[in-house]
N, C-alpha and C positions, 0 to 999 in steps of 0.2 A: 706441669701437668704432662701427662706419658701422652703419644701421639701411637698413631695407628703405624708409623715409619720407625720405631726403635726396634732392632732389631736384637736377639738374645739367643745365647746358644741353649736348645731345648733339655740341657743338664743346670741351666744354672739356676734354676728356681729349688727344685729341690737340692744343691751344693747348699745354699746363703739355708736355707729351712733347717738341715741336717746343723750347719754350722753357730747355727742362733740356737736350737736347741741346746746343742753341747757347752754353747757361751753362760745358758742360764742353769746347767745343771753345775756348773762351775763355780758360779756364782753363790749357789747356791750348801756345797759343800767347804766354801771359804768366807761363807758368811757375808758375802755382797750383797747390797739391796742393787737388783736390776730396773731398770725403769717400766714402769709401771705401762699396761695398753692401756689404759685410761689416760697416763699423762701423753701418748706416745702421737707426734703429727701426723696428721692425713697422711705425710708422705715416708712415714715411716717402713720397715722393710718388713719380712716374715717375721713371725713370732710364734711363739709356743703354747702361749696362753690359752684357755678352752676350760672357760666356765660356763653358766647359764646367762651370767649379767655381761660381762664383755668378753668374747671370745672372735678367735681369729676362723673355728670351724675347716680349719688347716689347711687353710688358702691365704694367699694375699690381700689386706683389703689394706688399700692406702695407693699412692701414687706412685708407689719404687719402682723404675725403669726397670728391675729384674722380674718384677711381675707379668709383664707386658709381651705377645707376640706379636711377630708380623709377618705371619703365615702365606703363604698366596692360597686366601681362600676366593669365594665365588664371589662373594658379596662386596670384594676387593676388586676381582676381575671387573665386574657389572659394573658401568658407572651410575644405569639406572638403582633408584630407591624404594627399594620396597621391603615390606613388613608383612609378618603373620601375624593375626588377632585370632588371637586362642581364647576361647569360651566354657569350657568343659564344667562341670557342675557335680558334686556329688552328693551330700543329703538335704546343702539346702541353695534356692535360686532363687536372685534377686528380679523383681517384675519387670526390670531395667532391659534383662536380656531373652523376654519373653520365651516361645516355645524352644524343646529340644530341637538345635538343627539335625539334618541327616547326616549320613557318612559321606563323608569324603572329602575332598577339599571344595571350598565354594559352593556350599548348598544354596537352596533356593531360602533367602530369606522373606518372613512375615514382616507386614506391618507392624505386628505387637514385639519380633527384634530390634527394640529401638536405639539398643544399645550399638550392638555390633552394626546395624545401618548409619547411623551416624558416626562411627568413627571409620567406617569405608568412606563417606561423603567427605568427611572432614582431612583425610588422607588423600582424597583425589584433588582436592580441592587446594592442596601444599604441591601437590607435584611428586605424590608417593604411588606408587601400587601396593595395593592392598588384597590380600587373600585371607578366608579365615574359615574356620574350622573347631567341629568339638570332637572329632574323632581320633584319639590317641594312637593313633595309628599313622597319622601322618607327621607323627613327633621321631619316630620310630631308631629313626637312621639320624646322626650326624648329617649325611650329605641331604637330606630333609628342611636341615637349618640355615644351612650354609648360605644360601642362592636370597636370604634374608637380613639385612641390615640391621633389623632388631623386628624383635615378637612381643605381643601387646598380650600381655592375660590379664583380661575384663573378667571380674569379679567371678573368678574361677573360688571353687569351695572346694573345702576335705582334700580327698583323694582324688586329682586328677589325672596323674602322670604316672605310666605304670614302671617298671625297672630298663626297659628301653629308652623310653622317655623322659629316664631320670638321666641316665649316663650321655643321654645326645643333648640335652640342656645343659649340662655342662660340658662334655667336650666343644658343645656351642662358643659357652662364656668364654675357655678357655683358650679360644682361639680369636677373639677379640671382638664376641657379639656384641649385640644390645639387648635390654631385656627394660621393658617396662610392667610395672602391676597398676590395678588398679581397679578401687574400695576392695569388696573383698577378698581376692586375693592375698590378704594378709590372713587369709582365713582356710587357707590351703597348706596342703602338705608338711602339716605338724609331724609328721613321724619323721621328718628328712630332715637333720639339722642344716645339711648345705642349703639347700629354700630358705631356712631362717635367717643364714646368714645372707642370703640372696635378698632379701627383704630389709637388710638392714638391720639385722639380730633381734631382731622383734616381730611380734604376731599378736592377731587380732586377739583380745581375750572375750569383753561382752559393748556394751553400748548400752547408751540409755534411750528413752524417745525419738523418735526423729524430730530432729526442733532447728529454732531457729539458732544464728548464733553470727559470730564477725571475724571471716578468716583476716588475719593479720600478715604482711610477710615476714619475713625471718632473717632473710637476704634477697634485695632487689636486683647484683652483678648479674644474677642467673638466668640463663631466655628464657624459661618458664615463671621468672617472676618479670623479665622486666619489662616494662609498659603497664604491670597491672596496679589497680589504686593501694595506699599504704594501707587500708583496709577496704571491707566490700563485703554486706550482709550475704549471708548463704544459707541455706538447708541440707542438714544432714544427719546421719548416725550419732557421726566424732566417736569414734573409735577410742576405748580404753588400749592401750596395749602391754603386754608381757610374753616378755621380758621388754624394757625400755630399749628404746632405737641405740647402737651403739655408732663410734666413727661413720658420721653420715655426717653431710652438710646438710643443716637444716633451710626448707625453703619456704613454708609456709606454719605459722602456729595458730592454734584457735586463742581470741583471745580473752583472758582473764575476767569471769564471771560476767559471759555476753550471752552461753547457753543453757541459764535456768540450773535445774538438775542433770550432773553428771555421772551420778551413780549408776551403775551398767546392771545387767540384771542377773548377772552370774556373783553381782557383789562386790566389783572394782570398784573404789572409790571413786575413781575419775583420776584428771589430773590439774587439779587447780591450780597451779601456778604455770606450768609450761609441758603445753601441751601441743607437739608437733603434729602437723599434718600432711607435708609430703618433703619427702628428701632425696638426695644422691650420694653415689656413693660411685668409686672405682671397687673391683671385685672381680677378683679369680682369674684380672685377664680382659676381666669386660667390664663394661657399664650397665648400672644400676639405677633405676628413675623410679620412684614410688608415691602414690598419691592414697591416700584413705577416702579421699572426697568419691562423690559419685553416686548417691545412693539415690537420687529422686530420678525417677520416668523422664519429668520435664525438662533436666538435663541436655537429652538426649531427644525431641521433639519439639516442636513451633511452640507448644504450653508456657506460656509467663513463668519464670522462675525468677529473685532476684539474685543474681554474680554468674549466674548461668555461663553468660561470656566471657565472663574470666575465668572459671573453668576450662571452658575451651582453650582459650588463650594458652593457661596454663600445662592442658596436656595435651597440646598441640607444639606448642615449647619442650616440652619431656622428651614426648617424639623425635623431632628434628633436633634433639641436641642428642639423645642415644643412636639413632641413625648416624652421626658423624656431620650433618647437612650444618650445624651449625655449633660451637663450642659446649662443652659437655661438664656440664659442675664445676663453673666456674664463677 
């Protein structure tokens, strides 16, 4: 696994990209079958490939030390740990993260914020700093992100990151952030393939009921799985999605006919046999944590919910393994 200490000359990601391109146009006029991204390891190197179903969206995604920077960024400098929780909302918002907050950085939040309150609490409560914001405005700049160990977007929707926004989140990744999403956030920024690929090459498509159902793990090595039960009733959406998650490691699945009707309401069948619920991924340079879970209030307040805790557990695990504070998809 690539560490935050490998160091790399800032020409050689795009040399190995330019040279794997040229490998498979070769390949291709002499008639080679090249290995496939589907069969290719996690730790596989650049690639060319850039369809709908598996594509590389013309970054690195896999373990290869030539992907990897060791920048002297701030977040490097700082030994303290801190994160951005970004909230931003465009046609539609989940009751999780109650009213619009104000501008600026650290608005005054409501009681009815029960989202973004409890993942400040649950952040101070690791030994994180936490700031958070809906205003696109303080995404603006690179050196904006930097002073940030990783940035949480809670169920951010549509359109929330304008063309500043878009290029400092990834100059971010690409300099060896973190980046957690979470529910639906897989339900933002369809126009941007790099998000998509940021998300794990997949996006929310519909959902059926909120209902009941049995997350399952998928892999327990992971700090976000481990300690929690091999399974653990929960309430949620359970998200259809498309395109299907590509090179991710999966860390939690829902399990096999425990949530009723999966039929989504835009018409997705669902996914009856295997159906993932949050995964990791290395990406562009950075890390990659994604959870679909998150849809009920009680989550996120004192209201009885059952798995609630392993929830938390769960992406409270995310957290501190994208921050670097403890091993990261492993």
């Amino acid at each position: 696994m690539p560490t935050w200490s490998k160091p790399r000359a800032p020409s050689a990601r795009t040399t190995l990209v330019a040279l794997a391109c040229a490998l498979v146009a070769i390949a291709a006029v002499v008639h080679l079958t090249p290995v496939s991204q589907a069969s290719q390891p996690s730790g596989a190197g650049p690639s060319c490939r850039d369809d709908d179903k598996i594509a590389d969206y013309g970054v690195c995604r896999g373990t290869h030390p030539s992907c990897y920077n060791n920048w002297d960024t701030a977040f490097r400098r700082d030994p303290a740990l801190r994160i951005l929780i970004y909230s931003r909302t465009g046609v539609s918002r989940h009751a999780h993260l109650g009213p619009l907050l104000g501008p600026g950085l650290n608005p005054p939040l409501a009681e009815a914020n029960a989202a973004q309150r409890a993942l400040v609490q649950w952040a101070t409560e690791a030994g994180i700093q936490a700031d958070w914001t809906e205003d696109v405005a303080q995404l603006d700049s690179p050196a904006r992100l930097l002073p940030y160990d990783g940035v949480v977007f809670l169920s951010t929707s549509r359109d929330i990151l304008d063309d500043a926004a878009q290029t400092s989140l990834m100059q971010y990744m690409r300099a060896g952030g973190g980046f957690v999403s979470i529910h639906n956030t897989l339900g933002a920024e369809y126009n941007w393939p790099y998000f998509q690929g940021l998300l794990g090459g997949t996006s929310f498509y519909d959902h059926g009921v909120h209902r009941d159902g049995v997350v399952e793990l998928a892999d327990r090595s992971d700090v976000s799985t481990s300690g929690l039960p091999d399974e653990w009733a929960f309430k949620d959406e359970f998200y259809n999605l498309e395109p299907f998650p590509t090179r991710v490691r999966e860390l939690l699945l829902l399990k096999p006919g425990s949530s009723g009707d999966i039929r989504g309401f835009n018409g997705h069948p669902g996914h009856p046999v295997h159906h993932p619920l949050s995964w990791c991924q290395y990406y562009d340079g950075g890390r990659s944590w994604v959870t679909s879970l998150g849809h009920d209030v009680a989550n996120y307040t004192a209201d009885p919910l059952p798995g609630k805790e392993s929830f938390k557990q769960h992406v409270m695990g995310g957290i501190l393994s994208v921050i670097g504070a403890r091993p990261f998809c492993q």
